[in-house]
N, C-alpha and C positions, 0 to 999 in steps of 0.2 A: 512551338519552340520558345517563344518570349514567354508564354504563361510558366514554360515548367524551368526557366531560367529564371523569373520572378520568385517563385515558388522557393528553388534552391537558395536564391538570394533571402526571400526572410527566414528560411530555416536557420541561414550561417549570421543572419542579424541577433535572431532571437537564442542563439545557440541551443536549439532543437536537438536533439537525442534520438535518433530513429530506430536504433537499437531495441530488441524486445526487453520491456523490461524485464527486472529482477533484480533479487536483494539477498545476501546482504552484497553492501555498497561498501567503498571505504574503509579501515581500520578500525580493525575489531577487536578488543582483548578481550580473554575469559570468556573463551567462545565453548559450547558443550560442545560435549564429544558425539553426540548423536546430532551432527549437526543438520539440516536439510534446507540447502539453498534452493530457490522459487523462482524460475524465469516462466514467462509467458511466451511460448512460439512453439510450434508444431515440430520443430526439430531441434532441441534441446540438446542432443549429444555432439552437435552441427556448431553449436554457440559457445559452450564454453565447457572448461573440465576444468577438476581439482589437482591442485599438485602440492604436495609437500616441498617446503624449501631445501631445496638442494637435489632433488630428485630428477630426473632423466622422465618418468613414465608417471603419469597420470594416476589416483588415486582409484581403484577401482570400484563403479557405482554402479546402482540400477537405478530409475526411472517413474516415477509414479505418477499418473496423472488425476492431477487433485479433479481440475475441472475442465471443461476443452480447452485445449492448447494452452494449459497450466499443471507444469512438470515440476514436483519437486525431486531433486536429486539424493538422493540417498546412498552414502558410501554403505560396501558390503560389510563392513568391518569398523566398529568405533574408531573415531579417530585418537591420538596417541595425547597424552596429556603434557601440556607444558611445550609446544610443537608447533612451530610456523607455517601453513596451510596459505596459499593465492588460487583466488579464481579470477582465470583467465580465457582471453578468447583462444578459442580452437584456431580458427584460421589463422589473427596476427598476434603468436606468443608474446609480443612485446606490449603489448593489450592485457593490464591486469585491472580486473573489476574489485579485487576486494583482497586483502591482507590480514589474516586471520591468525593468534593469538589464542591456543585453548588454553581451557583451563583443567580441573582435574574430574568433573563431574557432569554427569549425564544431566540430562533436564526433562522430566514430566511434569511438567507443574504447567498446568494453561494461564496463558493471561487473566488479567481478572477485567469483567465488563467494566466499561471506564463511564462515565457521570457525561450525559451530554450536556453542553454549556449552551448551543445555539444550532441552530438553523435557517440558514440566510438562502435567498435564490439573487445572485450577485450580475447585475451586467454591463458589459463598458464597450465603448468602439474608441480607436485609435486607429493611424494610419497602418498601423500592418493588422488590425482587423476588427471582429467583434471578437466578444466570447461572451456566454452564457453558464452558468455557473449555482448548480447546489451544492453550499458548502456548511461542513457539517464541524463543530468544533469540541470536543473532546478534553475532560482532564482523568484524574486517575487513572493515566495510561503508564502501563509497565514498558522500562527499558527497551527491551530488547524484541518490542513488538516491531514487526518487520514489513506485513500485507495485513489489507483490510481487504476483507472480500462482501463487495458489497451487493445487493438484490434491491430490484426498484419489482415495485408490482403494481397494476391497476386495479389489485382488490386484494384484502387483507387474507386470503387463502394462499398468494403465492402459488396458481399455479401453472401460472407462463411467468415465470420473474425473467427481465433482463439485470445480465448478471457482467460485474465490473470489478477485476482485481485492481489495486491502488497500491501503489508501495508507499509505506510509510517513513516519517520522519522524526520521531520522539524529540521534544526540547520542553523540558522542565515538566515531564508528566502531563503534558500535553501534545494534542494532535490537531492538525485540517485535512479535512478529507475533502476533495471538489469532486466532482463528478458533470459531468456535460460537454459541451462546446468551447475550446480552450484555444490558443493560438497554433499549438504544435500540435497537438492532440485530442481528437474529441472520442470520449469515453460514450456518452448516452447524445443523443439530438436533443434540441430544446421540447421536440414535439411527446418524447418521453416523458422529460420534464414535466411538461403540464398534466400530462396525463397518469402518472406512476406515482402516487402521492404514497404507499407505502413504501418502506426503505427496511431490507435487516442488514447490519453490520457485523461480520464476525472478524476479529482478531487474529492473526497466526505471527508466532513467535517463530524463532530461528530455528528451533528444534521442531515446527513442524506443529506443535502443540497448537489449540485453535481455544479460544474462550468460549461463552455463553453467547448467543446470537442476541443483539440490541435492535428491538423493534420501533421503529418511528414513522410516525404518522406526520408527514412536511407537514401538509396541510393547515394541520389543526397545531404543530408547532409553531408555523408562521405566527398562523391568528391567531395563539396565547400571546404571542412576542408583541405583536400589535396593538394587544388588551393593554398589555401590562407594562410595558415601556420597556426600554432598555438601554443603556449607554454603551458606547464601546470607541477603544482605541489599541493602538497596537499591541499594547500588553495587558491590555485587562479588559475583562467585559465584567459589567455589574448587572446583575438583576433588580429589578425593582418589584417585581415579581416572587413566585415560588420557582423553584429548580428542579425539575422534573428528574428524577435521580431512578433509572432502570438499573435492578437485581445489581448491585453495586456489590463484587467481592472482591477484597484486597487478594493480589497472589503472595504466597507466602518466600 
């Protein structure tokens, strides 16, 4: 009982989210109409549904599961343009995850692979705990990128990857992806960590659309970083090095 009252206590310290993820998050304008929101948990129709502003009854969808226990939601019918759409929870309606604004047009166009900037393996202890931490830092990232769906593997064939969805966060056409031992959340163990030095990254926008998959090798990223120097502060990282720049295409 004190451990799992400890436990509740640094959740409500560190304002933990134990909710299954998904995205989109928050207000959203010029959303497409073929929109497909992304939660993670094995019963998706249990967690949340779409509603049109002002509507009584729930948007009518079906269910896809990208990857286990990763459901994108797909209305049966585009949604209506110029049209106020909330996702919310199922159980407490007064529980809205996201506030949605379309716009007048579909979306097919995948993300375009974005330039990796860095590859850090990051760790710290503090009173409410450790954390371990591969973090991966990204520019050329498009808007309305949503999930990274990332794969660690112990050999460049991929063919037991452990596999890790991330919701992402866009600010200034950049991203951080972390993956491992976190305080609320651990994604991969450290012991992965050591051992899964390749990584593929794929993209997925809000319509569901996915990019080019980005391959990296920790590894031998570290050890470039460690040849070749590097600076970094909150808002910039500088090379002093080359920038390793994977299948880089603008989305249009």
């Amino acid at each position: 009982m004190i451990v799992l009252l400890s436990l509740l206590s640094l959740a409500e310290a560190l304002d933990c989210d134990f909710r299954p993820k998904h995205m989109p998050n928050g207000e959203w304008d010029n959303v497409p109409l073929n929109l497909r929101p992304l939660a993670l948990t094995s019963s998706p129709n249990s967690f949340w549904a779409l509603y049109q502003e002002g509507e009584a009854f729930s948007v009518d969808v079906d269910w896809y599961e990208i990857s286990t226990n990763a459901f994108q939601m797909i209305p049966t019918e585009p949604l209506l343009p110029n049209t106020d759409y909330q996702l919310q929870s199922v159980e407490y309606s007064d529980v809205k995850f996201a506030y949605l604004k379309t716009g007048e047009q579909m979306d097919g166009t995948p993300p375009s692979t974005p330039s990796l900037l860095s590859v850090d393996r990051e760790t710290s202890s503090s009173d409410w705990g450790d954390t371990d931490m591969m973090v991966f830092a990204f520019a050329e990232v498009d808007a309305d990128v949503q999930f990274a769906f990332v794969e660690l593997s112990a050999d460049d064939t991929f063919s037991a990857p452990h596999q890790v969805w991330i919701p992402t966060y866009v600010y200034g056409e950049q991203i951080d992806l972390g993956v491992g031992e976190g305080l609320c959340d651990t994604t991969v163990s450290a012991s992965i960590l050591d051992t899964h030095h390749y990584v593929k990254i794929t993209l997925y926008d809000w319509a569901g659309n996915r990019s080019e998959p980005l391959f990296i090798d920790t590894q031998y990223e570290q050890s470039l970083r460690r040849k070749v120097g590097c600076t970094t502060n909150a808002t910039d990282i500088v090379w002093l090095g080359g920038l390793m720049v994977f299948g880089l295409r603008r989305k249009s």
